[in-house]
N, CA, C and O of each residue as an XYZ file, in Angstrom:
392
protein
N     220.915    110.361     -5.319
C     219.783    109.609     -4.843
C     219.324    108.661     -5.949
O     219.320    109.062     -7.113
N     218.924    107.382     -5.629
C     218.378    106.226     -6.596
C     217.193    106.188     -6.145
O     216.971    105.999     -4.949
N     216.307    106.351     -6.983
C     215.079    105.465     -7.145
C     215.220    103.761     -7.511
O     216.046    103.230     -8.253
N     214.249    103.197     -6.815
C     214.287    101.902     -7.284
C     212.588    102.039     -7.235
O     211.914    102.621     -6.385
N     212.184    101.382     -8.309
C     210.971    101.090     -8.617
C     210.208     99.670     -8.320
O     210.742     99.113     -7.361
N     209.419     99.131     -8.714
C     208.981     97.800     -8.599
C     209.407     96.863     -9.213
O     209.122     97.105    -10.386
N     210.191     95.433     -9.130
C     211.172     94.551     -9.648
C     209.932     93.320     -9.960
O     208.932     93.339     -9.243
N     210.020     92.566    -10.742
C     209.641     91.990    -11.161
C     210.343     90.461    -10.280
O     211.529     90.138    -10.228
N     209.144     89.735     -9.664
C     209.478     88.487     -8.662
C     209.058     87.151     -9.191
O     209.617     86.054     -9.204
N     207.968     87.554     -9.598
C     207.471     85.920    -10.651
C     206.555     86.347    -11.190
O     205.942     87.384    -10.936
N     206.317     85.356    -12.230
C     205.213     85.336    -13.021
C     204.338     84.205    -14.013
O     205.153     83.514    -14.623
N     203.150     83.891    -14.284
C     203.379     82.752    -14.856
C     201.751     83.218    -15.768
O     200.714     83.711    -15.324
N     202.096     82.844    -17.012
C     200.919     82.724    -18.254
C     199.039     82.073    -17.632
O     198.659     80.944    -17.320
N     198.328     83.362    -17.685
C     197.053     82.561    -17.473
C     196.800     81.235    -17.654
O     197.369     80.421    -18.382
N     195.605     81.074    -16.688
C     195.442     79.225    -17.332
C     194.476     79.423    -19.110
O     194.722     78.519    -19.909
N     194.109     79.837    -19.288
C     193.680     80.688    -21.123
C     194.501     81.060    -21.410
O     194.227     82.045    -22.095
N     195.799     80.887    -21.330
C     197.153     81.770    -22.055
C     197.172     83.119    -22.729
O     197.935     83.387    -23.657
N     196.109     84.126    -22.105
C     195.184     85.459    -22.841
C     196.283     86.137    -21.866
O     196.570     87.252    -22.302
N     197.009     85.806    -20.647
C     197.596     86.870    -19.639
C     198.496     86.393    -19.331
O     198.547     85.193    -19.059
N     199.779     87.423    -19.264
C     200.878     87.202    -18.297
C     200.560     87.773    -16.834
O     200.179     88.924    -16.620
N     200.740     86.947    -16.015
C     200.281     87.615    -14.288
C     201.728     87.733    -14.030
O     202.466     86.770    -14.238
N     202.257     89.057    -13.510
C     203.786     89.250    -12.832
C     203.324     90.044    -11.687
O     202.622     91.017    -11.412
N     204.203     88.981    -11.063
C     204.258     89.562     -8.902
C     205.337     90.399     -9.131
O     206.196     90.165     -9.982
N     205.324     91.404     -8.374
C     206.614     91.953     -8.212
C     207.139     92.159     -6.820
O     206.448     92.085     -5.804
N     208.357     92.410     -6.862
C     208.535     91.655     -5.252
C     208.048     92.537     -4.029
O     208.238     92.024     -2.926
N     207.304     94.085     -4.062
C     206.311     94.191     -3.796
C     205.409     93.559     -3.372
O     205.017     93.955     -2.274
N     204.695     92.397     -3.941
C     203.708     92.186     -4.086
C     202.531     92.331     -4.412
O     201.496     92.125     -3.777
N     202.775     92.837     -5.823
C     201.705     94.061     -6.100
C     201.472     92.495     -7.133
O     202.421     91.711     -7.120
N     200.363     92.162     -7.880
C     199.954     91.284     -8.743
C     199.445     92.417     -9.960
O     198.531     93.222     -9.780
N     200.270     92.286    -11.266
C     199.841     92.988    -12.783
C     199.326     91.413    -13.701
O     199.452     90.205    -13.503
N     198.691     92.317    -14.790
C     198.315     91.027    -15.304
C     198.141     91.996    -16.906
O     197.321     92.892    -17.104
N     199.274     91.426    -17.971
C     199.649     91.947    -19.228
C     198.819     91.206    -20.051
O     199.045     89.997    -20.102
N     197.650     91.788    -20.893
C     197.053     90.481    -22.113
C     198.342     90.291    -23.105
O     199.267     91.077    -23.311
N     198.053     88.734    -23.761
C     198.728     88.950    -24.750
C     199.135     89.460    -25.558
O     200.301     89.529    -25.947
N     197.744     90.129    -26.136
C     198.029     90.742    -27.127
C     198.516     92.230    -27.284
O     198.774     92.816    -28.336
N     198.592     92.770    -25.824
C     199.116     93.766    -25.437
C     200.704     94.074    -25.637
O     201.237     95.096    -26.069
N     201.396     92.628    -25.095
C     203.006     91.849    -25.126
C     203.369     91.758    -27.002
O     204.366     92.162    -27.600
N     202.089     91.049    -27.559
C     202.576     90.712    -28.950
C     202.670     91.820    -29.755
O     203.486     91.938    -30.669
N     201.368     93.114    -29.240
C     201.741     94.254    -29.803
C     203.044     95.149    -29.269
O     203.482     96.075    -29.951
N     203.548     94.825    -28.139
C     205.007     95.746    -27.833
C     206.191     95.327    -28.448
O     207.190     96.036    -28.570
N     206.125     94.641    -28.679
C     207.497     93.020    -28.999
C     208.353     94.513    -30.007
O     208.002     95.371    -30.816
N     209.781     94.018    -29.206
C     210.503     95.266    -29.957
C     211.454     94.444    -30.803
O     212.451     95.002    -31.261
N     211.215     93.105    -31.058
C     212.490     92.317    -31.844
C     213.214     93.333    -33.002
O     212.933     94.530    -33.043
N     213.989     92.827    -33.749
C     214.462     93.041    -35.158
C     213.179     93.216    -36.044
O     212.673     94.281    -36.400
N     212.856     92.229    -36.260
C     211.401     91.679    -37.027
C     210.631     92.365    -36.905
O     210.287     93.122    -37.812
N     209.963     92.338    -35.477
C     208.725     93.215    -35.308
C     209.375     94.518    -35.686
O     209.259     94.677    -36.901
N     209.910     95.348    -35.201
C     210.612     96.607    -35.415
C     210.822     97.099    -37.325
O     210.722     98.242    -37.771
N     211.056     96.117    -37.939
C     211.166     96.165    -39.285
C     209.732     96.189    -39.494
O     209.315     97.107    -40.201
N     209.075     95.543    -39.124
C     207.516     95.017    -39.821
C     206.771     96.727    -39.284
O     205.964     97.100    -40.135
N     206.833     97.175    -38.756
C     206.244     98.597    -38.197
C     207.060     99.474    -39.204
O     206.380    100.317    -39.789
N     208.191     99.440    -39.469
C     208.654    100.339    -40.207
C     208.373    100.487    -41.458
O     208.399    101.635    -41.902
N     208.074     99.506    -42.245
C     207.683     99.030    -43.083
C     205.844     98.910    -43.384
O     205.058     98.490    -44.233
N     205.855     99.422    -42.379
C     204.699     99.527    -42.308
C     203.023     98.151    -42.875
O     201.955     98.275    -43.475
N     203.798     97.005    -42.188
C     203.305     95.988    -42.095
C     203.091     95.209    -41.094
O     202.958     93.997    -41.262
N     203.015     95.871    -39.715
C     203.003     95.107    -38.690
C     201.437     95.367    -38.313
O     200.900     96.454    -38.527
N     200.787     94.297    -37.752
C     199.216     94.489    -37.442
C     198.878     94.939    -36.550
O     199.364     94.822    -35.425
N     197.434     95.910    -37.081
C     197.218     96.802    -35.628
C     196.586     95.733    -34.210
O     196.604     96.079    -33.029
N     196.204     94.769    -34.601
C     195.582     94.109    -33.211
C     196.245     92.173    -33.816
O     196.638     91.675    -34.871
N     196.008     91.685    -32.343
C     196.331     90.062    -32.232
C     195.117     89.153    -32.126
O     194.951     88.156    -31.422
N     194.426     89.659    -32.873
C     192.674     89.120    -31.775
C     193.419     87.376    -31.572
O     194.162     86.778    -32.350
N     192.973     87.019    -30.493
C     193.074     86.057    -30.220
C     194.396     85.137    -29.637
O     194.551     83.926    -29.474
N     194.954     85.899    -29.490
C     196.742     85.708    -29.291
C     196.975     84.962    -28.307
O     196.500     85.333    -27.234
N     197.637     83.895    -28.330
C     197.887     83.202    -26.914
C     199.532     83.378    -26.477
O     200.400     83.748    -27.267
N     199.731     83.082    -25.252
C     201.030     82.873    -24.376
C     201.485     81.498    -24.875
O     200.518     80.737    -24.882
N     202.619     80.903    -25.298
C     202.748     79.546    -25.803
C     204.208     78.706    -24.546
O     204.317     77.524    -24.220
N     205.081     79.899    -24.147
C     206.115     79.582    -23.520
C     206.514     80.936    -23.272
O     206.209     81.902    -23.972
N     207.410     80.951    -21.945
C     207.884     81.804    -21.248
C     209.493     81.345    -21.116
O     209.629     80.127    -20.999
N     210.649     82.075    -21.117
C     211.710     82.096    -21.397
C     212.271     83.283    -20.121
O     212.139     84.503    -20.014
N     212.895     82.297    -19.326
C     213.090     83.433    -18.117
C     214.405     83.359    -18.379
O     214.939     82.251    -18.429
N     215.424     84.984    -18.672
C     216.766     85.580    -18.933
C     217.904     85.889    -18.231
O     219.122     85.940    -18.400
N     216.513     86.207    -16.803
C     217.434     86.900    -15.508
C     216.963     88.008    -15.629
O     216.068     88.401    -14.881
N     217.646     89.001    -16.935
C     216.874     90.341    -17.116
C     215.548     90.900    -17.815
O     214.931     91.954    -17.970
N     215.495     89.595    -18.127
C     213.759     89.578    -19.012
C     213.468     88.192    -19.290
O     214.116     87.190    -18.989
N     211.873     88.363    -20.209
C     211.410     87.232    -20.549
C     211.209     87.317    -21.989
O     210.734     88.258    -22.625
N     211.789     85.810    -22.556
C     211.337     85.544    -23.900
C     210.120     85.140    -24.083
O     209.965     84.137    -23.387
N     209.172     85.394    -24.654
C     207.680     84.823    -24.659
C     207.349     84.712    -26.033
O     207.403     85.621    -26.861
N     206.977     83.450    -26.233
C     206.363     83.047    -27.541
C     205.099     83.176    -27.540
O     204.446     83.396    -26.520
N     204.518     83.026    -28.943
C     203.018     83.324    -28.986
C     202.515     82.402    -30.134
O     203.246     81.830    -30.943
N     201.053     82.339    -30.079
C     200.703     81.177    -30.849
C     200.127     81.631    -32.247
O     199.147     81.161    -32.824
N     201.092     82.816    -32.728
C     201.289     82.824    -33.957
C     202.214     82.639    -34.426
O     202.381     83.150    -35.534
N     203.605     81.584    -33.670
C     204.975     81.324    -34.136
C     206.010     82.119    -33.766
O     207.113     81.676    -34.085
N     205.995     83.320    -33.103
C     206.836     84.696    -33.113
C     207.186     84.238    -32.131
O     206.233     83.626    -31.649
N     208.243     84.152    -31.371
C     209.226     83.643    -30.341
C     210.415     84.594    -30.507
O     211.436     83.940    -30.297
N     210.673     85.736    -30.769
C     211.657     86.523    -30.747
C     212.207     87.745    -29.339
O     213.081     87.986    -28.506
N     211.044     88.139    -29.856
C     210.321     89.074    -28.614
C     211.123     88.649    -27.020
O     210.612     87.815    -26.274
N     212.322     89.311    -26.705
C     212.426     89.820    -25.391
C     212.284     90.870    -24.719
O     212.700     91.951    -25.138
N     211.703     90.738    -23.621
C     210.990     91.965    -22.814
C     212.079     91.706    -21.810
O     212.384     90.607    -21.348
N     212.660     92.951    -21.517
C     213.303     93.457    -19.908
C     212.470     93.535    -19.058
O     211.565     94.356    -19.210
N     212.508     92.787    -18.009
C     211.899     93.148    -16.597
C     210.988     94.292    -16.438
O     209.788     94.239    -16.169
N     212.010     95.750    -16.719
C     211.768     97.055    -16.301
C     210.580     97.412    -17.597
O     209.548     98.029    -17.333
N     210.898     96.937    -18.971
C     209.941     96.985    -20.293
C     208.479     96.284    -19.937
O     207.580     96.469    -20.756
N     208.324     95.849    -19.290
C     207.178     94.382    -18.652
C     206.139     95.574    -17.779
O     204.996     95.956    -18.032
N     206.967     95.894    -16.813
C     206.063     96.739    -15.645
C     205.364     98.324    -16.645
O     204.271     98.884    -16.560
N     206.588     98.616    -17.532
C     205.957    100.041    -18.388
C     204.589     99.763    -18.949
O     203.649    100.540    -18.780
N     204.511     98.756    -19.552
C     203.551     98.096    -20.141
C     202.578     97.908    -19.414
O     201.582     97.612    -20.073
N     202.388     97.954    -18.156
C     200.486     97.891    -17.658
C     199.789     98.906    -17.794
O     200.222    100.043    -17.985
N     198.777     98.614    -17.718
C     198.063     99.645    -17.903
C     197.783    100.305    -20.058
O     196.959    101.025    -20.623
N     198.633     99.750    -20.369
C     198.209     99.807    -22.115
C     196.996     99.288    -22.565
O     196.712     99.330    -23.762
């Protein structure tokens, strides 16, 4: 037996660039703050910078700068320069509610 969960259908950066809004094909409407996304970001980088124990506990102020659609995720930049950060589809929906 498969579960299939909720798929990710569109989505597009608040007009304040503070939120990602993702439909899922559901139609259920989520809405991720930035700084929620900038704190998950599992890059190389970020991932080193936590280990290292230099990655920051909050983004105050973090904006959405560009969205990078993969097929299986989204690249999303932020307007502190960090453009690394890809999120899987399925990584996107785990994330509400944080």
């Amino acid at each position: 037996m498969t579960l299939v969960g909720p798929t990710v259908a569109d989505y597009e950066a608040s007009a304040d660039l503070a939120t990602l809004r993702v439909r899922t094909a559901q139609d259920d409407t989520l809405d991720l703050a930035a700084e929620t996304l900038r704190l998950s970001c599992k890059c190389a980088h970020c991932t080193r910078a936590r280990f290292d124990r230099r990655f920051p506990e909050r983004f105050p102020g973090i904006a959405i700068t560009e969205i990078g659609d993969l097929g299986y995720g989204l690249n999303i930049s932020f307007s502190d320069g960090h453009n690394r950060g890809i999120y899987p589809k399925p990584y996107l929906l785990s994330l509400v509610g944080r």
